[in-house]
C-alpha positions in Angstrom: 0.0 0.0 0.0 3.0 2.1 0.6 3.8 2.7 -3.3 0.2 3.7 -3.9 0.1 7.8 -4.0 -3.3 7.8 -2.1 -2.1 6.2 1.5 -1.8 7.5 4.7 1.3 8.2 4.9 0.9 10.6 1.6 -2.1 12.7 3.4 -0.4 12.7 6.3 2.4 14.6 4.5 0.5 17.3 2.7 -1.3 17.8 5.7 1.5 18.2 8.0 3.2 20.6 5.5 0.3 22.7 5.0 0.3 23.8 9.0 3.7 24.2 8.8 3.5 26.6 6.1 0.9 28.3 8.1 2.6 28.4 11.2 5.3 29.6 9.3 3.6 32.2 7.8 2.4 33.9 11.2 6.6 33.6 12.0 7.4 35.5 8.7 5.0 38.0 8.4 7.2 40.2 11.4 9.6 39.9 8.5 7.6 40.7 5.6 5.6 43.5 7.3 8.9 45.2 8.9 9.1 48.4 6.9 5.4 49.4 7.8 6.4 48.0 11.4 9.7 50.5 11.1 8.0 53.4 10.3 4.8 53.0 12.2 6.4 52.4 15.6 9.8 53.8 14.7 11.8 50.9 15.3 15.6 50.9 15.0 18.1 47.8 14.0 18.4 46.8 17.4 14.9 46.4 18.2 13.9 44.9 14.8 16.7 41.9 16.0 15.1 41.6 19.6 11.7 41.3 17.7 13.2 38.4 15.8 15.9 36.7 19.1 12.5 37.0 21.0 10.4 34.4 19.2 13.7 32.1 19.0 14.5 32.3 22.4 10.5 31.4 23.5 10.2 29.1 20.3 13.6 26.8 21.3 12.6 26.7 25.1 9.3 25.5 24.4 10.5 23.5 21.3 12.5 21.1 23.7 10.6 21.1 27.1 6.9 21.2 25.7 8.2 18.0 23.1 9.5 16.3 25.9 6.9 16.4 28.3 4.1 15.7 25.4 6.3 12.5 24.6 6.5 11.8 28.1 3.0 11.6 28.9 2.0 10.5 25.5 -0.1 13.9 24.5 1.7 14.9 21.6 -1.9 15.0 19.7 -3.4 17.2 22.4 -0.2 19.7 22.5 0.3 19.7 19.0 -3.3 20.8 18.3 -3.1 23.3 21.6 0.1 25.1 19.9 -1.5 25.2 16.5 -4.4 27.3 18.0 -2.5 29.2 20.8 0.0 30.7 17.8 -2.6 31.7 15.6 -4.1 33.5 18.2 -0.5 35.0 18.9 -0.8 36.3 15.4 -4.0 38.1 15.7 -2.7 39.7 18.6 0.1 40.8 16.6 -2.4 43.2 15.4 -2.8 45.0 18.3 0.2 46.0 18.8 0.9 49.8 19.6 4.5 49.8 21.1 7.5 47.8 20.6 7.1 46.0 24.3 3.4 45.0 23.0 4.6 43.4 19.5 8.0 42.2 21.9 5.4 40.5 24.1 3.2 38.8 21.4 6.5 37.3 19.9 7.5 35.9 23.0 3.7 34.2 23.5 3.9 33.0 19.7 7.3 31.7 20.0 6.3 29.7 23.1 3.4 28.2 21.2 5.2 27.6 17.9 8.4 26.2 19.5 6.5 22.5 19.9 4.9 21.9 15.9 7.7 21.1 14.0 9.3 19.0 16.4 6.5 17.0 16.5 4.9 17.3 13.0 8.2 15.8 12.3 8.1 12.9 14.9 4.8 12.2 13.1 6.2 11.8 9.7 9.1 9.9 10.7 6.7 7.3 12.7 4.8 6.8 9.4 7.7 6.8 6.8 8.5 4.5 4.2 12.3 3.9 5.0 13.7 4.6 1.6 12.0 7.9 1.3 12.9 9.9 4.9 15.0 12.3 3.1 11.9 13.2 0.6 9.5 13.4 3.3 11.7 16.0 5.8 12.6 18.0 2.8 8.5 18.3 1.2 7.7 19.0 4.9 9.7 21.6 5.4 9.7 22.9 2.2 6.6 22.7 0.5 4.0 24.1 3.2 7.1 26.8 4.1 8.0 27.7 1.4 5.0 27.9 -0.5 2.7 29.7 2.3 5.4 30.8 3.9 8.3 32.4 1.5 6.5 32.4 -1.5 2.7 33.1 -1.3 3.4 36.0 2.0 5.5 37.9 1.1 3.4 39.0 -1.9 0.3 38.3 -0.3 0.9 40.2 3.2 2.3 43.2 1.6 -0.5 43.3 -0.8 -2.5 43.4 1.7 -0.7 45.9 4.3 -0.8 48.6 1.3 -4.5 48.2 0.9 -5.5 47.9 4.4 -2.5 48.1 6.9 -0.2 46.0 8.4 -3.1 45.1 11.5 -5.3 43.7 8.7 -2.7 41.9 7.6 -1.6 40.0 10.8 -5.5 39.7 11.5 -6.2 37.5 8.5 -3.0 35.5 8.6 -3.9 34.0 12.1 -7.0 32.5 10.9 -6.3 29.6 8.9 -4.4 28.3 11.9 -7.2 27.9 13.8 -9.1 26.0 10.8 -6.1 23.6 10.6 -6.1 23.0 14.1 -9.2 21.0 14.4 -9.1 19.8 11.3 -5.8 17.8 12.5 -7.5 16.6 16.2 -10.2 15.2 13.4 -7.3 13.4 10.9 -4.2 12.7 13.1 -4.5 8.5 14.3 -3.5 7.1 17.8 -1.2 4.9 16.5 0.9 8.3 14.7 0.6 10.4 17.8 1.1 7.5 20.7 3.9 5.8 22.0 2.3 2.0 22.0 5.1 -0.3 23.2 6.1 -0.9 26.5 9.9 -0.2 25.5 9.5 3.3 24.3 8.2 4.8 27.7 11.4 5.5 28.3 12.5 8.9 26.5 16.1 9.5 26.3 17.9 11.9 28.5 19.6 15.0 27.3 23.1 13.6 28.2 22.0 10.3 26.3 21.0 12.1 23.3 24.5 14.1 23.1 26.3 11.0 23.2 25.4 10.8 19.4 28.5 12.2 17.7 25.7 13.2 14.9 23.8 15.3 17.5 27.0 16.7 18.6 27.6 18.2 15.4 24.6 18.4 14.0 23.7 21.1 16.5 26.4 23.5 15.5 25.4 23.2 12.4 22.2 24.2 13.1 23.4 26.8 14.7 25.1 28.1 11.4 22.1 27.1 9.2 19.8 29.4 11.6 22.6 32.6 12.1 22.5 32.3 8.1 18.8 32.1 7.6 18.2 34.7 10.3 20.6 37.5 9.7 20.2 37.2 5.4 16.0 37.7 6.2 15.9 39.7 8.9 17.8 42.5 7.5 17.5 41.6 3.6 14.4 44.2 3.0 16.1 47.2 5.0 19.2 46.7 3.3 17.3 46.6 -0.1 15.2 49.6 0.6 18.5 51.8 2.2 20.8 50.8 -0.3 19.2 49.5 -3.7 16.4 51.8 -3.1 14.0 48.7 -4.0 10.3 49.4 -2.8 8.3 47.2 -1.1 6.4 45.5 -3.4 9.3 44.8 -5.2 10.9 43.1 -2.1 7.6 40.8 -1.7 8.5 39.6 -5.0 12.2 38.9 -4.6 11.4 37.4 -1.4 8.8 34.9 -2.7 11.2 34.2 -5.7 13.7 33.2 -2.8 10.8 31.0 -1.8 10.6 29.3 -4.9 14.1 28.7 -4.4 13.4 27.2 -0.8 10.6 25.2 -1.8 12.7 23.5 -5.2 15.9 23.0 -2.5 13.7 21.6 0.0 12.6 18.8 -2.4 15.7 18.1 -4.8 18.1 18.4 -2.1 16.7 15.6 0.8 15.4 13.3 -2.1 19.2 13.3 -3.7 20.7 12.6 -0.4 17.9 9.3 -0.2 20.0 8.6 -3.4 23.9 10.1 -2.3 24.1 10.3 1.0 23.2 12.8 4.0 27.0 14.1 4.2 28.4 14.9 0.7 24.8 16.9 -0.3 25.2 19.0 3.3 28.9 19.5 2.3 29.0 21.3 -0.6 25.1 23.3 -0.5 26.5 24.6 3.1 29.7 26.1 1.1 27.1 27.0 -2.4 25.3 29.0 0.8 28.4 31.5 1.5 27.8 33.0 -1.9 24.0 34.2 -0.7 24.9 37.1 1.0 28.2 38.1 -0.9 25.8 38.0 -4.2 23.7 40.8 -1.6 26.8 42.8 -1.0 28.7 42.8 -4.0 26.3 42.2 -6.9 24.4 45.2 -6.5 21.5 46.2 -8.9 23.8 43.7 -11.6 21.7 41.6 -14.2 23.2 38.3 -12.2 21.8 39.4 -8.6 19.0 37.8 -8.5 20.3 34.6 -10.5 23.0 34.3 -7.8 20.7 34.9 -5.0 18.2 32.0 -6.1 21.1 29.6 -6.8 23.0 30.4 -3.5 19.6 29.9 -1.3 20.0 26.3 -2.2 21.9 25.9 1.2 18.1 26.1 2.4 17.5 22.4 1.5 19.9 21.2 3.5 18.0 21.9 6.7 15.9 19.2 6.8 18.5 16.9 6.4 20.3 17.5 9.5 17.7 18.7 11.5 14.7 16.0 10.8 16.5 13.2 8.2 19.4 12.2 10.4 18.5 12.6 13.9 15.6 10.5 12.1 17.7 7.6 11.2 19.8 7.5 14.3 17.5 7.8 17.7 14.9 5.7 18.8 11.4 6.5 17.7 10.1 7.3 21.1 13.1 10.1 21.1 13.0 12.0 18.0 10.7 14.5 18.6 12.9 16.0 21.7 16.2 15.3 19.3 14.6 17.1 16.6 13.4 19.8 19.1 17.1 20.3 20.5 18.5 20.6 17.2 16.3 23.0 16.1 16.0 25.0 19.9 20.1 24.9 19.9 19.9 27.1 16.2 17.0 29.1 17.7 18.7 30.4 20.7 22.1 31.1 18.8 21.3 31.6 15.2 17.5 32.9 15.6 18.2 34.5 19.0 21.3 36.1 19.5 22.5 36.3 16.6 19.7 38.9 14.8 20.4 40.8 18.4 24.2 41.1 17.6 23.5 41.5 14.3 21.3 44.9 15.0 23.1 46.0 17.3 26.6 45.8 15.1 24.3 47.0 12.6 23.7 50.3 13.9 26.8 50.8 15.2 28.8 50.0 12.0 26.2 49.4 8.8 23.8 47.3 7.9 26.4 45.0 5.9 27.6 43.6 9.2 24.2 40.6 9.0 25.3 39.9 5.7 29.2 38.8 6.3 28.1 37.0 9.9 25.5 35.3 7.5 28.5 33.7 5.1 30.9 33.0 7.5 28.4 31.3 9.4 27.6 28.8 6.1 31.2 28.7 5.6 31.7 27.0 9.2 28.6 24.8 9.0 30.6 23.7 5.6 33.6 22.6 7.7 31.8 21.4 10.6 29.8 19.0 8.3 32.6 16.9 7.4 32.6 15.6 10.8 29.6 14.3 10.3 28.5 10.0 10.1 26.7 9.1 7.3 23.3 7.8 8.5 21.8 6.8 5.2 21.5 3.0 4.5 23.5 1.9 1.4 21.4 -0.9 0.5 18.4 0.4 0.6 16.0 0.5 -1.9 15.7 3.7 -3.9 12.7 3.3 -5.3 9.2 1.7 -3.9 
C-alpha cells in the first residue's frame, strides 16, 4: 500500500506541510511586514533583531521542554493541536500592537506556542515513513508548506495586503487559517501516529543520552550556522534593499517569494538526492554554495546576475531538513526523535535565531547594515567545515525506489 500515491502516509504529509507553512507564515509576516512595522512604531536595528531573538529564544525553550513532556505523557496529539491554536491566536494579537514592548510580548507568546509543531509534526512523519523515502519526506515537509505559504505566497500576499489595508489587517487575516487547521488535525491525526504503544518506548532518552550521538553533537552546531544564516540574510535583507538599492516594497515581496521558490525546489531536490547520495556529501558542498547568498547581496548590486546568484546560493536552504529532521531520524529511537529534533532545532533558535539577529542589529547600527550579511557567510562557511565531521546515517542498500 505504501507505493500507492493515495495512502496515509501521503495525506499525512501534505497535511502536516500545510500547517507548517501556516505556522510559518504567522513567524514571517514580522519579517515581511517590517518596513510598515519600522516606520509606524519607529523601530531601530536593534529592536527589529530583539523582535526576531525574542520568538527564537521562547520558540527553542518551548521547542525542547513542551516535546518532551508531550512525549512523556504521551499527549503529543493534544499539544500539538493546543500550539496550533495558541499561535494563531498569537498572530492576531500581533495586530494589536501599539508599542515595541506590545509586539515584543506577542512574539514571545507565539514563539512559546510555535516552538512544539515542527518537532512533533516531524516525529509524526518519521513514525509513518516509508524507509527509503525519509530524506523526501523532511525536505517536502519543510519545504513545501514553508516555502509555499510561507516564503512564496506571504510575502506577496501580506504586503499586498498591508498597502490596501495596513499591516493590522494583515496579521489579523494570517492567524485565521491556523485555527481551521487545528481541528481539522485533532479530526485526521491516528493514535497509532501520535502515541507511543510499546512498553519499550516509555522510556525517553535523557539530554546527556542524546548528546552521546557524535551526529547530535555536530549536528547542533550546524544548526546553529544554518539558523545565524537564515536569520541574519531575512531579517535585515528588506532594509538593506530599501537603504541601499532603493528597492520598494512591493518589489521586495517579490524577490522574497522568488527566494521562496528557491526554498521550496531546494527543500525537495536536495533531501530526495541525499535518499540517493548520501546525508553528508549533499550537506557539504550546498553549506559552502550558501556563503555566496549574502556576498551575491553585498557585491552584486543592482547587476543583471543578482537575482540569478541569490536563487542559486539559497539552495543551502535544503539542506535543513537533512540535518535537522532526516538524520537525527535515522539515528534515535522512535520514542526520542521528537525532543532530538526539538534540541537541534532549539540549539539554532537560541544562537542563530536568538542572538545572533540581536548582535547583528546591534553591530548594525553601530557600524552598517552590511555587518548581517558577512556574519551570515561565515556562518555557512563553518557549517561547511563542521559537516565533514559528520556520520553518514543513510542505508547503502536500501531500496531507492518503492
Amino acid at each position: 500500500m505504501k507505493n500507492k500515491l493515495n495512502t496515509y502516509e501521503n495525506k499525512l504529509l501534505v497535511l502536516m506541510s500545510i500547517t507548517f507553512g501556516l505556522v510559518f507564515v504567522d513567524r514571517m509576516a514580522l519579517t515581511y511586514l517590517s518596513p510598515y512595522l519600522i516606520k509606524d512604531l519607529g523601530l531601530n536595528n536593534a529592536q527589529l533583531g530583539m523582535l526576531v531573538s525574542g520568538l527564537s529564544l521562547t520558540w527553542a525553550i518551548s521547542g525542547y521542554i513542551s516535546t518532551s513532556w508531550a512525549e512523556k505523557h504521551n499527549k503529543k496529539k493534544l499539544v500539538f493541536v493546543g500550539a496550533v491554536i495558541l499561535f494563531s491566536l498569537s498572530s492576531i494579537s500581533s495586530a494589536l500592537a501599539t508599542t515595541f514592548t506590545i509586539l515584543l510580548i506577542t512574539r514571545l507568546l507565539m514563539g512559546l506556542s510555535e516552538g512544539p509543531t515542527l518537532p512533533l509534526i516531524q516525529s509524526f512523519i518519521a513514525k509513518e515513513s516509508s524507509k527509503n523515502r525519509i530524506g523526501f519526506n523532511m525536505g517536502f515537509l519543510q519545504s513545501f508548506g514553508s516555502t509555499l505559504f510561507g516564503f512564496m505566497l506571504a510575502p506577496v500576499l501580506l504586503v499586498l495586503l498591508a498597502e490596501k489595508f495596513g499591516w493590522r489587517s494583515a496579521f489579523l487575516i494570517a492567524g485565521i487559517p491556523g485555527i481551521i487547521m487545528a481541528f481539522v488535525n485533532w479530526k485526521f491525526l491516528r493514535k497509532s501516529t501520535v502515541e507511543n504503544t510499546q512498553k519499550s518506548e516509555d522510556k525517553s532518552l535523557s539530554f546527556k543520552e542524546l548528546l552521546k550521538y557524535r551526529n547530535m553533537r555536530i549536528g547542533i552546531l550546524i544548526s546553529c550556522c544554518m539558523m545565524t544564516w537564515l536569520n541574519c540574510n531575512i531579517a535585515f535583507l528588506p532594509k538593506y534593499f530599501i537603504e541601499k538599492q532603493h528597492i520598494t516594497e512591493g518589489e521586495i515581496g517579490a524577490i522574497m517569494g522568488l527566494m521562496g521558490l528557491s526554498s521550496l525546489l531546494s527543500g525537495i531536490i536536495i533531501p530526495t538526492l541525499s535518499d540517493r547520495f548520501g546525508r553528508k556529501p549533499l550537506v557539504i558542498i550546498f553549506a559552502f554554495v550558501g556563503v555566496f547568498y549574502p556576498l551575491a547581496i553585498l557585491y552584486l548590486q543592482n547587476s543583471g546576475i543578482q537575482i540569478p546568484a541569490m536563487f542559486i546560493a539559497y539552495f543551502f536552504f535544503g539542506t535543513f531538513p537533512v540535518v535537522l529532521s532526516a538524520i537525527p531520524s535515522e539515528i534515535i529511537p522512535m520514542h526520542s526523535t521528537g525532543k532530538a529534533i526539538g534540541m537541534l532545532g532549539g540549539a539554532g533558535e537560541i544562537v542563530g535565531g536568538m542572538i545572533a539577529p540581536l548582535v547583528a542589529g546591534i553591530l548594525a547600527d553601530k557600524y552598517g547594515i552590511s555587518i548581517p550579511f558577512f556574519m551570515a557567510g561565515f556562518a555557512a562557511l563553518l557549517a561547511g567545515i563542521l559537516s565533514f565531521m559528520l556520520i553518514e546515517t543513510r542505508v547503502k542498500s536500501q531500496p531507492i525506489l518503492n
